[in-house]
LONULUM-53089 format. One record per residue (C-alpha): residue in one letter; x negated, y negated, z; residue number from 0. Coordinates in nm, 2 decimals. Layout:
# residues N
res,xx,yy,zz,n
A,X,Y,Z,NUM
...
END
This chain:
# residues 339
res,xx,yy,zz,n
X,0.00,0.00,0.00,0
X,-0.14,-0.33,-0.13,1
X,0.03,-0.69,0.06,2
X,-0.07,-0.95,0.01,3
X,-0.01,-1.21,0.26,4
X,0.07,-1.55,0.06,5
X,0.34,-1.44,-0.16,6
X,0.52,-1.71,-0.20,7
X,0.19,-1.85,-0.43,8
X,0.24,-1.61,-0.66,9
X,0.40,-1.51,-1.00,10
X,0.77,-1.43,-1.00,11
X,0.65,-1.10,-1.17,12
X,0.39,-1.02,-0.94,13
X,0.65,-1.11,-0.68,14
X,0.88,-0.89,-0.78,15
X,0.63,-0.58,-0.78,16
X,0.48,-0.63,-0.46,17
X,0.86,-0.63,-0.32,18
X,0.89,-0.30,-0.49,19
X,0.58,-0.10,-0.30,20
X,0.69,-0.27,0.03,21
X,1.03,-0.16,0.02,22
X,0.89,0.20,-0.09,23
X,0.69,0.19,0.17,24
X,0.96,0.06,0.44,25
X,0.97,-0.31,0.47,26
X,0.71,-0.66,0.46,27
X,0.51,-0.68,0.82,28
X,0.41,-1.02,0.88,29
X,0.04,-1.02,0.84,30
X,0.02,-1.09,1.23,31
X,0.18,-0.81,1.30,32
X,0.05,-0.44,1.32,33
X,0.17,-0.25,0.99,34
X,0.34,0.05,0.99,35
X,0.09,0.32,1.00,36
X,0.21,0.48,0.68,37
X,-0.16,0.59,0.54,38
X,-0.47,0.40,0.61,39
X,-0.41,0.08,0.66,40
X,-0.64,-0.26,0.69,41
X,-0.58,-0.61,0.74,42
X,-0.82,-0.84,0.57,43
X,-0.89,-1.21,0.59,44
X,-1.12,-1.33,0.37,45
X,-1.26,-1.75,0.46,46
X,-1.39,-1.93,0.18,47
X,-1.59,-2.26,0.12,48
X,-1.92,-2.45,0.12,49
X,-2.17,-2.50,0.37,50
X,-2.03,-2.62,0.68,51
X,-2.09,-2.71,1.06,52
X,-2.09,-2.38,1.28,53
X,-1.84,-2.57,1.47,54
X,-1.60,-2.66,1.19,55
X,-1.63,-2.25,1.09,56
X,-1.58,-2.12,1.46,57
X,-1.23,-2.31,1.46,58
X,-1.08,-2.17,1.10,59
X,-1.22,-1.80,1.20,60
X,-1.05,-1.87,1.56,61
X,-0.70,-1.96,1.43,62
X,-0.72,-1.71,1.15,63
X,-0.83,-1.41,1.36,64
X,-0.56,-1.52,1.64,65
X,-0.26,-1.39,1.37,66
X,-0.41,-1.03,1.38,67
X,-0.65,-0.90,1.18,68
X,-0.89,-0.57,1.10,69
X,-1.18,-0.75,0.87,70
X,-1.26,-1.13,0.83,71
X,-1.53,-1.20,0.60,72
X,-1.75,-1.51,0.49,73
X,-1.89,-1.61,0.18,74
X,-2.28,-1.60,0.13,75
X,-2.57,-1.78,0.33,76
X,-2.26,-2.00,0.46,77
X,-2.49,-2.17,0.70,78
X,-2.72,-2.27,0.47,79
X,-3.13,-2.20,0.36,80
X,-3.28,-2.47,0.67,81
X,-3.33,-2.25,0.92,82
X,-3.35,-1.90,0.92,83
X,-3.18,-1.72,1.21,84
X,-3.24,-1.41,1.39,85
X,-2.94,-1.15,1.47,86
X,-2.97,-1.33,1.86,87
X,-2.94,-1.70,1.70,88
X,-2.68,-1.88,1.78,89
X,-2.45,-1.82,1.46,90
X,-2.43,-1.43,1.54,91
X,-2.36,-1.46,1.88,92
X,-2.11,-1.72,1.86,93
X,-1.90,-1.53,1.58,94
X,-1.96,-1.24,1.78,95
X,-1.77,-1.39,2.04,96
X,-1.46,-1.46,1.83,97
X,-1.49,-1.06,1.72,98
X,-1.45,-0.96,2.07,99
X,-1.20,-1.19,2.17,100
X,-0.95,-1.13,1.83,101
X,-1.09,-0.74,1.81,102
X,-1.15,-0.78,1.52,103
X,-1.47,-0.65,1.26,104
X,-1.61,-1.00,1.07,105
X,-1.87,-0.98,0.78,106
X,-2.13,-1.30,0.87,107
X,-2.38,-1.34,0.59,108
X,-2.70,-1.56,0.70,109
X,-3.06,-1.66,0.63,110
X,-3.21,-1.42,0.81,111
X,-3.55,-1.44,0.98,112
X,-3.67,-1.11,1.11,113
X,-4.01,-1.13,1.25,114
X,-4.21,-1.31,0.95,115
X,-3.99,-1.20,0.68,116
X,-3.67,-1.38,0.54,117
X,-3.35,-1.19,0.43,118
X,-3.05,-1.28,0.23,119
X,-2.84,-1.07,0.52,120
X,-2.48,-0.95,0.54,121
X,-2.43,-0.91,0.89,122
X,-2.13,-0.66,0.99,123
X,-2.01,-0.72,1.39,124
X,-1.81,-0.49,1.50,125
X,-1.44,-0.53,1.72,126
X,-1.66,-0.56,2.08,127
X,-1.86,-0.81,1.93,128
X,-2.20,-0.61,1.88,129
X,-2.41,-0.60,1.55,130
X,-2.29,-0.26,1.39,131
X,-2.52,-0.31,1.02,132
X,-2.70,-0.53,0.82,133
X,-2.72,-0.50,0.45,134
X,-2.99,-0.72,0.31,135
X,-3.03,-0.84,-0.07,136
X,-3.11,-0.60,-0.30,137
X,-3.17,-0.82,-0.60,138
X,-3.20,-1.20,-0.44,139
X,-3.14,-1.47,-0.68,140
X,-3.52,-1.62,-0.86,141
X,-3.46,-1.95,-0.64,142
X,-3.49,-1.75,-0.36,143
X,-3.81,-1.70,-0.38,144
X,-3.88,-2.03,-0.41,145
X,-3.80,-2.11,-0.05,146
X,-4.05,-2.16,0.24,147
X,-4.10,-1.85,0.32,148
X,-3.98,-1.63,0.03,149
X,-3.66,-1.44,0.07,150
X,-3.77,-1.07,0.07,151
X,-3.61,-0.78,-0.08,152
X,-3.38,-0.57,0.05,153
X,-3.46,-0.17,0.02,154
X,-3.13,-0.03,0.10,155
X,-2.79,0.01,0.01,156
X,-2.60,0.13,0.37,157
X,-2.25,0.20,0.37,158
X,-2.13,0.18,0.72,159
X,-1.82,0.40,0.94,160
X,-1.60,0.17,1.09,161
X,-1.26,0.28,1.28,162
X,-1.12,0.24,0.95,163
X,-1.30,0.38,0.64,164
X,-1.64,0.29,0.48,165
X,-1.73,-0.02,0.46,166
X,-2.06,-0.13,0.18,167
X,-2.13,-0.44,0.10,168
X,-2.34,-0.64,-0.22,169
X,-2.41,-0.98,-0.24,170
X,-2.35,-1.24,-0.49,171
X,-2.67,-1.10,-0.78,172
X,-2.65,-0.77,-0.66,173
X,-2.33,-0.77,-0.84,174
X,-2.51,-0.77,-1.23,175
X,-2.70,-0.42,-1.15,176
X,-2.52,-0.08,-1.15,177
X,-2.78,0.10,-0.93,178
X,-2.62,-0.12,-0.67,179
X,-2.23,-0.05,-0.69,180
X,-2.37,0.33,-0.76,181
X,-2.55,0.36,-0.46,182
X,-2.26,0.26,-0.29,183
X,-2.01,0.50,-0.49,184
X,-2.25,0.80,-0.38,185
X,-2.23,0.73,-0.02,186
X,-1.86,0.73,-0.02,187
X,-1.77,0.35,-0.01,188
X,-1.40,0.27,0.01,189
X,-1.41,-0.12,0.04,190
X,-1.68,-0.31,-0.08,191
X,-1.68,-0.66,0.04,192
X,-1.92,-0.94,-0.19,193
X,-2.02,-1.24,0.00,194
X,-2.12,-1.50,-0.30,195
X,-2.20,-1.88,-0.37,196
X,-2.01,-1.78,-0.73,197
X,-1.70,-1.56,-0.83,198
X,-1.79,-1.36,-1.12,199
X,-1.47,-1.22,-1.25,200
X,-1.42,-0.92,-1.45,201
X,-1.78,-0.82,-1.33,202
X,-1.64,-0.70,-1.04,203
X,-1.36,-0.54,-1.21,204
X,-1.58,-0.35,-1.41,205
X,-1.75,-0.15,-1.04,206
X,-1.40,-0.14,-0.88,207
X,-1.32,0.06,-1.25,208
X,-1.60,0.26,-1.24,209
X,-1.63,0.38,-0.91,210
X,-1.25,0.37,-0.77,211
X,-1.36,0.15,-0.45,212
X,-1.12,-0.18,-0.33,213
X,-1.33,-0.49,-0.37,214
X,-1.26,-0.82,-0.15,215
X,-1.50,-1.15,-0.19,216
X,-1.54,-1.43,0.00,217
X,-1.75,-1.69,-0.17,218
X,-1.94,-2.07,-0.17,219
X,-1.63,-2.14,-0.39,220
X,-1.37,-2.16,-0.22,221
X,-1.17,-1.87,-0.40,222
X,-1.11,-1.53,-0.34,223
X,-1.09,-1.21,-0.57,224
X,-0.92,-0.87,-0.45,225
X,-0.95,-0.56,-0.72,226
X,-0.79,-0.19,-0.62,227
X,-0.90,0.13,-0.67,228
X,-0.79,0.12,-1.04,229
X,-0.95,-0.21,-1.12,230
X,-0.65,-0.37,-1.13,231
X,-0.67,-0.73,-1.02,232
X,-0.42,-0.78,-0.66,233
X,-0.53,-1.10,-0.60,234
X,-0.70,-1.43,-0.73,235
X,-0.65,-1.75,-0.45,236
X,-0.88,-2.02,-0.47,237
X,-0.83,-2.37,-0.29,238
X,-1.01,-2.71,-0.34,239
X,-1.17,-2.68,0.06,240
X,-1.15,-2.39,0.25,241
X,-0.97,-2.08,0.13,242
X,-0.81,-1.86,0.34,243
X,-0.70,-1.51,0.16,244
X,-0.49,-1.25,0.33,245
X,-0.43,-0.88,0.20,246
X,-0.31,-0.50,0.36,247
X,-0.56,-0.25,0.18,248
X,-0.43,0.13,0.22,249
X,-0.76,0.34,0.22,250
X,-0.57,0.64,0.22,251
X,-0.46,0.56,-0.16,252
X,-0.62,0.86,-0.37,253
X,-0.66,0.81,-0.76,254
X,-0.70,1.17,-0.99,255
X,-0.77,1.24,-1.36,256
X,-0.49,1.47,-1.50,257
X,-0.82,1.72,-1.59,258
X,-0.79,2.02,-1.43,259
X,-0.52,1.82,-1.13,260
X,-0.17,1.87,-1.30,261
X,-0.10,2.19,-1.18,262
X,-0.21,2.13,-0.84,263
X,-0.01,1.77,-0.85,264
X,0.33,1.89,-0.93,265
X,0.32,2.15,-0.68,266
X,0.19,1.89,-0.42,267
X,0.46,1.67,-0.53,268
X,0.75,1.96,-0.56,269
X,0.63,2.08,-0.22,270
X,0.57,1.76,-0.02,271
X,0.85,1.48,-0.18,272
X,0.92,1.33,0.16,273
X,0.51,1.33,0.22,274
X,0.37,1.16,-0.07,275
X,0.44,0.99,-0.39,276
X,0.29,0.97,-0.74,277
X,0.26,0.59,-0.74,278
X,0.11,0.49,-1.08,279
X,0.11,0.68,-1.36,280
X,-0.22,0.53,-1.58,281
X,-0.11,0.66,-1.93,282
X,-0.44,0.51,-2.14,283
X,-0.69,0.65,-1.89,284
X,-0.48,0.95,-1.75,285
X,-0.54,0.88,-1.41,286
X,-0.31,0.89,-1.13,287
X,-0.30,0.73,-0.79,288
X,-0.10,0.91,-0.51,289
X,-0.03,0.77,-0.13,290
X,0.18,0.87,0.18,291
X,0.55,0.79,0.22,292
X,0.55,0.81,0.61,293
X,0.37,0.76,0.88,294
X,0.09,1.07,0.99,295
X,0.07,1.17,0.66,296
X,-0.29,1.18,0.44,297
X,-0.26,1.18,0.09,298
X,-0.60,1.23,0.03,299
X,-0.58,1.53,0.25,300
X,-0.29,1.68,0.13,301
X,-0.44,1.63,-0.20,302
X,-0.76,1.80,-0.11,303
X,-0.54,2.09,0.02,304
X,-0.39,2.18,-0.27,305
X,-0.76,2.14,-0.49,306
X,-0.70,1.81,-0.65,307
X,-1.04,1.67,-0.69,308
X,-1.07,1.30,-0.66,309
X,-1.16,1.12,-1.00,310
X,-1.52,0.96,-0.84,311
X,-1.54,1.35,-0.76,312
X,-1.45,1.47,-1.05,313
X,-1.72,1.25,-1.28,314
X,-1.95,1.32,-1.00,315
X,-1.95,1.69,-1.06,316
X,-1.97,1.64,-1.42,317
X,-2.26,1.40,-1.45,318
X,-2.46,1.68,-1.26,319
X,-2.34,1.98,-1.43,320
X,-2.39,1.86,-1.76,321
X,-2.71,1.70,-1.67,322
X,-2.77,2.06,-1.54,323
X,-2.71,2.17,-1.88,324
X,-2.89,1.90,-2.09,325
X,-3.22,2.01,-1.82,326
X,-3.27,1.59,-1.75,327
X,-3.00,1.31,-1.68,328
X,-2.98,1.07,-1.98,329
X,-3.29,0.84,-2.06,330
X,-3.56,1.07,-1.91,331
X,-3.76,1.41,-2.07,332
X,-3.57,1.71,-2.13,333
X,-3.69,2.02,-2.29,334
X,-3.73,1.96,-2.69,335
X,-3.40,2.09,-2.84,336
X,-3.42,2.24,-3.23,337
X,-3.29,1.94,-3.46,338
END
């Protein structure tokens, strides 16, 4: 289930979809409110704008995370490139506070200084207010490195456990290399939040396509895109100050290719109709995206149960067995074949 909170700034058509799924689903929560617990749910605020005072941030995050919230994230290097902080500077402790208080999980991206190195840093704080990851730049921009010291480059791509689902990030650059949004794929990301000082677009589209992961971004912009597990866009808000973005992301939403899934699907579905429901049909690329109709239901685990293989799975498996078959993945030596 996809909600978006501001509604009433969007299409009539889109409008009158969203209304569809939430009455499928049993009714519109006010984002403030707990949802129903009908499959995985999370509540994400994503704050957008320039660089501004840690004071004038602490009061939007405060109000915001005071209507009820799971994740609030902020855009990249929000407190500017002046003076690196450590993870027990002043700008992590204070939003730290506000997790704790709201228990809530908040993405704060910083400068970071870590002994005498400089990171481009996504910093992810968990609901008691602790540190719980860092992710730091894999591919910083050239300016970067132009700062006093250098920004250094990240080595990993971590995806971290969170109470609920698997949380990776990228940031802003990171989002023009493959490797990246792979990396993340292969550790079994389900949202992948992208702090930025830009928006790219369809960019993003493309890794929410490929790999079947929900993508929220909080940028220097002031806007705010949300794609779903099909690539599909939910949600483009952008404001001329500071954004503020709402959305209910279900995690538990499974998406299938009809390969090999059919058979498996219909009996699921024959079986389970007060469970679980097909809900899109994606004729072009013959995918399917199933999700739970009531509260303490899985529809990824019922799937699994009756041997649907999920479609990241599924090209997963492939990519290796026919690599298996070829005797090299694509690009590097293989054994010389006749012809």
């Amino acid at each position: 289930m996809v909600i978006p909170a501001a509604a009433h700034e969007l299409r009539p058509c889109r409008i009158a979809g969203i209304l569809a799924v939430l009455l499928a689903a049993g009714g519109l929560p006010a984002f403030g409110e707990a949802p129903a617990k009908i499959g995985r749910p999370v509540r994400v605020a994503s704050i957008s704008f320039s660089e501004r005072p840690l004071d004038k941030v602490v009061d939007i995050v405060d109000r915001e995370a005071a209507r009820g919230t799971d994740l609030i994230v902020l855009p990249e290097t929000w407190t500017g490139h002046a003076a690196p902080e450590t993870l027990e500077g002043k700008t992590i402790t204070t939003i730290g506070a506000l997790a704790k208080k709201y228990n809530t999980y908040i993405v704060c991206p910083i400068d970071r200084k870590d002994g005498g190195r400089r990171y481009n840093s996504a910093v992810l704080i968990d609901r008691r207010g602790r540190v719980a990851g860092v992710y730091d730049k894999v591919f910083p921009y050239w300016s970067e490195f132009d700062f006093t010291p250098p920004v250094d480059i990240g080595t990993k791509v971590p995806v971290f456990e969170t109470d609920f689902g698997r949380l990776g990030f990228a940031i802003c650059f990171d989002v023009n290399f493959p490797e990246v949004w792979q990396a993340l794929a292969d550790q079994g990301a389900e949202l992948v939040v992208w702090p930025s000082a830009y928006s790219a677009g369809t960019s993003l589209q493309a890794h929410a396509i490929n790999h079947q992961y929900y993508i929220v971004t909080s940028t220097l912009r002031a806007d705010c895109l949300v794609y779903d597990i099909t690539g599909q866009q939910l949600l483009y808000e952008k404001s001329k100050d500071v954004n503020v973005s709402r959305i209910t992301l279900d995690l538990d939403r499974g998406i299938y290719h009809q390969n090999f899934n059919i058979e498996g699907r219909d009996k699921l579905l024959k079986e389970h109709a007060e469970d679980l429901t097909q809900e899109q049909w994606l004729e072009l690329e013959q995918w399917f995206v199933l999700r739970a109709k009531r509260p303490g239901v899985s529809a990824r685990e019922l799937a699994r149960q009756y041997g649907l293989e999920e479609l990241r799975h599924y090209v997963d498996r492939s990519r290796q067995g026919i690599n298996k078959r070829r005797g090299a993945p694509i690009g590097e030596s293989s054994a010389t074949r006749p012809g």
